[in-house]
N, C-alpha and C positions, 0 to 999 in steps of 0.2 A: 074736355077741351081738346083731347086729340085728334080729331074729326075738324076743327077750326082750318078754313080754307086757306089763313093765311098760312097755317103750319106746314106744306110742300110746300108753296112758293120760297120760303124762309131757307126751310131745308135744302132746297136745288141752289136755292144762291149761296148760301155760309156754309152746308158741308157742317164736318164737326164743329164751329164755329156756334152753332147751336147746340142749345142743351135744354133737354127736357127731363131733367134726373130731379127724381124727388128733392136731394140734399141742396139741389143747385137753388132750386127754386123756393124752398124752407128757409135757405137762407136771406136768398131776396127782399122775404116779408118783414124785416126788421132793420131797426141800424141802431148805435151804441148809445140813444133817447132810452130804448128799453122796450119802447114801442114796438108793435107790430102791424102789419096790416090783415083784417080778414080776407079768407079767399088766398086762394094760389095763383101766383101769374101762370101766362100762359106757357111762356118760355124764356129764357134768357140766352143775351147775344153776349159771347166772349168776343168781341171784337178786338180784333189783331192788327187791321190797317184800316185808313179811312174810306176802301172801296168798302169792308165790311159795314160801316156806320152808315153810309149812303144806300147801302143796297139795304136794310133793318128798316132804314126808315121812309124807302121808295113804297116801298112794300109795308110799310105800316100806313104811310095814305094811302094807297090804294084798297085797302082793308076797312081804314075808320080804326084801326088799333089802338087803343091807349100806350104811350110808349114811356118808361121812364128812364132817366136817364145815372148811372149811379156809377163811381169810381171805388174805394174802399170799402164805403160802406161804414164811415167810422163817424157820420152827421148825430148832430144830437138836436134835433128838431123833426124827425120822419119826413123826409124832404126828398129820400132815393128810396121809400120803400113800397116793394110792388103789388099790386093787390089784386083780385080777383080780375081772370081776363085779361090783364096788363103785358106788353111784353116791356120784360128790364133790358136796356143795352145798356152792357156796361165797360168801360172802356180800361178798367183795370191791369189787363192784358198790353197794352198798346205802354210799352216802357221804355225803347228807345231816347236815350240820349243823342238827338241828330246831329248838331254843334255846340262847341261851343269856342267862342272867339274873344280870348283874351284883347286883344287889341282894340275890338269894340264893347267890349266889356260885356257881352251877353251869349245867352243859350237860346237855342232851341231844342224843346223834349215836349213828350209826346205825354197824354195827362197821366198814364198810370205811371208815371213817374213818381215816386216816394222822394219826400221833402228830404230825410235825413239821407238817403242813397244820393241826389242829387248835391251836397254840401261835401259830399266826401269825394266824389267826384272831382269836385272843383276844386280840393284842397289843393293839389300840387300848382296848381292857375295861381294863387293867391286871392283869390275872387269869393266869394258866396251871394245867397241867395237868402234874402233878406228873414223873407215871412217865416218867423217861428211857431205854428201852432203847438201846444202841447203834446197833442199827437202824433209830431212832426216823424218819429219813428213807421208810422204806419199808415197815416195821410198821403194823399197823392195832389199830385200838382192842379190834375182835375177838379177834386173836390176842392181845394182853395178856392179858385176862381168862383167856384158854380158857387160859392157864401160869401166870396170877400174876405178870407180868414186869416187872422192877424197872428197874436202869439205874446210872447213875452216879451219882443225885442222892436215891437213894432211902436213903442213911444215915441224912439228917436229913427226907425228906421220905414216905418211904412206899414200897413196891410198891404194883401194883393196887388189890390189896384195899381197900388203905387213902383210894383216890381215887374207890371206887364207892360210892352211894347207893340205885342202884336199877337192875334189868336186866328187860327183856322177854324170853321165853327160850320158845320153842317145844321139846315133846316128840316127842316118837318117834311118837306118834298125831295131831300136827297142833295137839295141845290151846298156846293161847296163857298161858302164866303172868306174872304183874306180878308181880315181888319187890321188898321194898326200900319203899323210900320217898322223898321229896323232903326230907322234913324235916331237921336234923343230929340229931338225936335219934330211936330206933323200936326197941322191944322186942317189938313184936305176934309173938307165935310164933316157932316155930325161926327161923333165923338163914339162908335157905337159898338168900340173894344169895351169904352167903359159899362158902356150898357149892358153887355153880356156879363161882366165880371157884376159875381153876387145875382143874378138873374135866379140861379136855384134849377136849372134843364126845363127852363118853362119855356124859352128863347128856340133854342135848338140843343145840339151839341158840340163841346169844343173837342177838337182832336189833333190840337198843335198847339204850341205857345210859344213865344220869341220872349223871354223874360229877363229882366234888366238886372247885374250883377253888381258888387260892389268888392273895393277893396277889403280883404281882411284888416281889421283893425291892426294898428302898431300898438309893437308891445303887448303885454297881459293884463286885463283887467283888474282892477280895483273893486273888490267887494267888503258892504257893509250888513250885516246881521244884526237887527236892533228888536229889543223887546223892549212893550210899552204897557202901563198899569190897564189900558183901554184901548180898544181900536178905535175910537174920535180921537185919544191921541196922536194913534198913527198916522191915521187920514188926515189930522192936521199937520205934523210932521213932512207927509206927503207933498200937499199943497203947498207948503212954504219951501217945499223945494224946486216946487214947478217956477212959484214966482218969485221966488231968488234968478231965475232965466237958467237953473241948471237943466241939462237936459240924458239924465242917467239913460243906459242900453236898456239899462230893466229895472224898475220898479214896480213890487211884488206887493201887499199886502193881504197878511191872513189874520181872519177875526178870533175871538178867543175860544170859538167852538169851534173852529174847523184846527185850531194849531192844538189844543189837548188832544184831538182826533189824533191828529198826524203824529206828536210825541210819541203817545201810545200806542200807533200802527208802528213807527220806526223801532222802540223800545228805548226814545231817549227820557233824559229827564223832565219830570214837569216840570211846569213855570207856576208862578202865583194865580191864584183863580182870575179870572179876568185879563188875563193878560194877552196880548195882540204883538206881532211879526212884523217886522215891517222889512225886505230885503233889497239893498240897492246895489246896480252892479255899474260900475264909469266903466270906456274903455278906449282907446287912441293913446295919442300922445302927449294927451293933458289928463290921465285917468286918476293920478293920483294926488294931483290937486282939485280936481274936480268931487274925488271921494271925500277930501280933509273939507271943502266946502259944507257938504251934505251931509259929515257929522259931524260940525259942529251945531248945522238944524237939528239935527235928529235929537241931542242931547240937551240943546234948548229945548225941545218940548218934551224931557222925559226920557227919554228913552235910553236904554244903558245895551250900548253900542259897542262890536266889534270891527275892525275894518282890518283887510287882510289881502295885500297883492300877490298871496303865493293862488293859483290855479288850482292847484288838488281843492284847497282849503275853499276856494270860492265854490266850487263843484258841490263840494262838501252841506255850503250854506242853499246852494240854490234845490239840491235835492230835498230841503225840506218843503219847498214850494212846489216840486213835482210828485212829492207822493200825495195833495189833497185828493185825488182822485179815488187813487187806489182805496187811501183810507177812509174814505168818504163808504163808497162803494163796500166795504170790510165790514160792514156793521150792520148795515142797514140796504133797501132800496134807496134810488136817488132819483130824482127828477131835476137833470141839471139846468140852469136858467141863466141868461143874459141878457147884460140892461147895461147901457151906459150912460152918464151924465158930463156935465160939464168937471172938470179936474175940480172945481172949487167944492164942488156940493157934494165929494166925495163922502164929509164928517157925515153930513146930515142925512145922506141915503143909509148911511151904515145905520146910524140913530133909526129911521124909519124901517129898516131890515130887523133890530133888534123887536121893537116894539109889535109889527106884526108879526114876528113869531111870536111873540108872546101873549097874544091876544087871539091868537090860535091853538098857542099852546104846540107849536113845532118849534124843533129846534132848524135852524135854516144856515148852516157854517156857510160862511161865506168866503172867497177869496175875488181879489179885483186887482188887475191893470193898471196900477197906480198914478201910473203916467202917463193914460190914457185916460181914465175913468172909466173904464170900464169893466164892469161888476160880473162877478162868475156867483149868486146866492144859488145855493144845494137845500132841494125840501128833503129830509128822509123822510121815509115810512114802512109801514108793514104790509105785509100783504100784495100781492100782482097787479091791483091796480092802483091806481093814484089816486087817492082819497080826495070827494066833492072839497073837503077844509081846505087843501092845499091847492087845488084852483081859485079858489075862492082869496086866498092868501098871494097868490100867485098874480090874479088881476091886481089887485091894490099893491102889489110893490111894481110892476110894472103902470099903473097910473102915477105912482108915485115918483118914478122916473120920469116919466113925459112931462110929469107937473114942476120937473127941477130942470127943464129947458132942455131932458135927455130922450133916451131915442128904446125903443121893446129889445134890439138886440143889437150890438157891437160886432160880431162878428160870427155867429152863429147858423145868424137866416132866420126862414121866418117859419118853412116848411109847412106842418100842417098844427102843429103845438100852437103856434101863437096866430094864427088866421084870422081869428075873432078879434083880434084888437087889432087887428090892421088897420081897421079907418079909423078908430079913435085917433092914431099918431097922424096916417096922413091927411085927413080929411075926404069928403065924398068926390070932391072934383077932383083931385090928384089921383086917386085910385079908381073912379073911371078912368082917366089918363091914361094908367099904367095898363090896367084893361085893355084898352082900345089898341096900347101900342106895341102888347103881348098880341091879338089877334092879327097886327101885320106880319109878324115874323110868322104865326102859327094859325092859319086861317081856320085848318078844322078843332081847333083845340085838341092837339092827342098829344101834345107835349107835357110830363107831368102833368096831367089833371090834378086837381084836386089841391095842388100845392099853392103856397103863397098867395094865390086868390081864392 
């Protein structure tokens, strides 16, 4: 591929800005799904400002280049990963902090902006920034938008969507678009900030964001740590606190194979076999009756319940909800998965989770968004690839969401893991739609190929 005509053109416009280094490009071919793509890209853009993103992508029409478009790199659906011939831009590099204005209550930063660096920033403001992913240590603000990516805190506080005001977003031709606004208020024309956000770099690329801040809550949080004989306990537990009208920061629940997991990776003690998590955290200036509300649910249906307004001690409870990962991942392969339902049919997807693994004979630990519905199920397995059983197990709990009036993925994306059930959810006319309305942003198709459609 070093012979590729677009590779001088690339080279005279970016300078070091390009990189054609084994490691750079090795790394490209995967993201933290576990997946990889065959084939080597051609090269990768470290783009540093949006003349670089414009000129990648002048010069990738002009070529017919497949272009992808990738932030950290930390997607768990293969949605930024680059594969034979492909040039990756990636805009990881571009981390500027440009404003941010207490008064109007918002920033603007540039996507390689990291969620958790961006929060710290803001401390002394008294402000933050809503979207908590999991990975919010190492996530970039880029990648949020490009999935819509929500988190722990996004119950009561929003996904993406809900914290964007305005995006700079380069096309496929280099052409620079402002969408959006600064205002809190903007009805000017289609709506087509939202359109980009959760698009996945099929659209173009964003390489600005105006995003909407909020006060830091008053006061310290109220946390509740409850264990339950069952996770339909907890899931019911949950639900009756949705529609009691409480509306907790963070509602956590983990099933009875994913928390012996986590016990076990941390080195705390076990619980009774069967037993299920459930973690609630209130917080403002009604947090601690709002907490005394929600366990006295929790204890209605079972559950033997701690609640604790000291901070260390809530940190304490919610680390066991952050290590499913790790300890997921400590044991075994993981092929992570997302699905969400309506809050009520939380019992009955867990019920439906337990049963197909069991009739695959996987074990499938699960944790879910309790205050969303939305479900985090983990297949393990052995071996580099992902065994035919657990696709096959994988389809039918994903049917099995859509059949409970839920949706393939909650905040994920859709990338290239879950493709094939795309029209099952949306239908044939809706996904022509999207098609068609993908090809006006991106006339030659070279944007992400291959992803979400």
């Amino acid at each position: 591929m070093s012979g590729h005509p677009a590779l001088t053109a690339l080279r005279n416009a970016l300078g070091d800005a390009l990189s054609t280094e084994p490691a750079a490009l090795e790394a490209a071919r995967g993201d933290y799904s576990g997946l990889r793509r065959n084939g080597t890209p051609l090269a990768v853009v470290h783009a540093r400002t949006i003349a670089d993103v414009q000129a990648a992508l002048r010069i990738a029409t002009e070529h017919r280049l497949p272009v992808v478009p990738r932030g950290a790199g930390t997607g768990l659906t293969g949605g930024a990963m680059g594969g034979e011939g492909e040039l990756v831009l990636s805009t990881a590099r571009m981390t500027r902090i440009i404003e941010v204005s207490p008064a109007d209550q918002l920033a603007v930063v540039e996507p390689g902006v990291i969620n958790a660096e961006l929060n710290a920033a803001l401390e002394p403001t008294g402000l933050f920034f809503a979207p908590d992913p999991a990975s919010r240590a190492i996530s970039t603000i880029g990648g949020n938008i490009a999935t819509n990516a929500g988190g722990l805190l996004c119950a009561k506080y929003g996904v993406t969507r809900e914290a964007m005001l305005g995006l700079k977003v380069v096309l496929a031709d280099g052409t620079l678009l402002e969408l959006g606004h600064r205002t809190v208020k903007g009805v000017t024309g289609l709506d087509l900030t939202a359109l980009v956000i959760g698009s996945e770099g099929t659209l173009g690329v964003v390489v600005e964001a105006t995003v909407r801040l909020m006060p830091l809550p008053a006061g310290s949080p109220a946390t509740i740590g409850a264990y339950f004989p069952s996770v339909v306990d907890a899931a019911a537990a949950s639900a009756a606190i949705t529609a009691a009208h409480l509306r907790p920061a963070v509602m956590e629940l983990i099933d009875e194979v994913a928390l012996a997991r986590i016990l076990a990776h941390l080195g705390l003690p076990e619980r009774a076999p069967g037993s299920a998590y459930l973690l609630v955290q209130t917080d403002g200036s009604a947090a601690i009756a709002e907490a005394e509300e929600a366990l006295a649910i929790i204890r209605a249906h079972d559950g033997a319940a701690a609640l604790t307004a000291d901070p260390d001690e809530g940190e304490r409870m919610l680390a066991v909800r952050r290590a499913f990962h790790p300890a997921m991942a400590a044991s075994a392969n993981v092929l992570i998965e997302d699905v969400a339902v309506p809050r009520s049919a939380l019992p009955e997807m867990l019920a439906a989770i337990r049963e197909i693994g069991a009739r695959h004979d996987l074990e499938i630990p699960t944790v879910a968004h309790a205050g969303d519905g939305n479900l985090h199920p983990n297949f393990l397995f052995a071996g580099d690839e992902v065994p035919p059983r657990v696709w096959e197990a994988a389809g039918e709990l994903f049917r099995t969401a859509m059949s409970l009036g839920g949706t393939l993925t909650g905040e994920h994306g859709v990338g290239t893991l879950k493709r094939q059930w795309l029209e099952e959810e949306l239908g044939a006319p809706q996904l022509d739609l999207q098609r068609r309305i993908k090809a006006v942003f991106d006339p030659l198709g070279i944007m992400n190929p291959g992803k979400v459609f």
